[in-house]
C-alpha positions in Angstrom: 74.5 119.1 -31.3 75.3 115.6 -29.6 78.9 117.3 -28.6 77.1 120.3 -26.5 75.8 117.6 -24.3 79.1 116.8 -22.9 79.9 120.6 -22.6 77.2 121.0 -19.9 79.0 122.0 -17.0 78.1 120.5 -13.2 75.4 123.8 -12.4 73.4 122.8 -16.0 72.9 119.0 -14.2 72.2 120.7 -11.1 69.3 122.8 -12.9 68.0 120.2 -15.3 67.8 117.4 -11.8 65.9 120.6 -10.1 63.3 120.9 -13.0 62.5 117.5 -13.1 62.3 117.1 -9.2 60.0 119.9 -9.6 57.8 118.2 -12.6 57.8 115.1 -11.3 58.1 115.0 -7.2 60.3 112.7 -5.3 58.4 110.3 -5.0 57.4 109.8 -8.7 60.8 109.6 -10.1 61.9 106.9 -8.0 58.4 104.5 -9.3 59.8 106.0 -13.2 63.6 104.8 -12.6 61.8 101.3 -12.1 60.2 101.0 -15.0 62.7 102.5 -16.8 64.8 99.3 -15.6 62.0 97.3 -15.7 61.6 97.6 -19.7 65.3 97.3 -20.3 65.6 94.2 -18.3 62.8 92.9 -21.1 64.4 94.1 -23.6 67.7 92.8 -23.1 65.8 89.2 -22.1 63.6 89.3 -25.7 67.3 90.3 -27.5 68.8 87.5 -25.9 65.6 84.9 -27.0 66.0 85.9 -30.3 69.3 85.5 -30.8 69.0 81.8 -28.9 66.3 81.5 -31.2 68.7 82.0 -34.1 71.4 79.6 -33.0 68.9 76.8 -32.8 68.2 77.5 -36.5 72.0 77.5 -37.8 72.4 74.4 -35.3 69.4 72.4 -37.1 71.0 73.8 -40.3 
């Protein structure tokens, strides 16, 4: 199933981009691509805390 994803030819992206223009307007999917970024700039800032977090305790080790 994961290997028909990469099948998808260029008028299947054009259609599944039309679908969600039409779900979600233009001006919404700009405000969603932010928080999309948003939450994986936090995520990637709590995965780097922990693993400082985890060098302090081999360091004190």
């Amino acid at each position: 199933m994961l290997n028909t994803i990469f099948i998808m030819g260029p008028w299947q992206w054009v259609i599944i981009g039309v679908a969600i223009l039409l779900l979600f307007g233009g001006k919404k999917i700009p405000e969603l691509m932010r928080g999309l970024g948003s939450g994986i700039k936090e995520f990637k800032d709590a995965s780097k805390e922990d693993e400082d977090k985890q060098e302090e305790k081999k360091n004190l080790k």
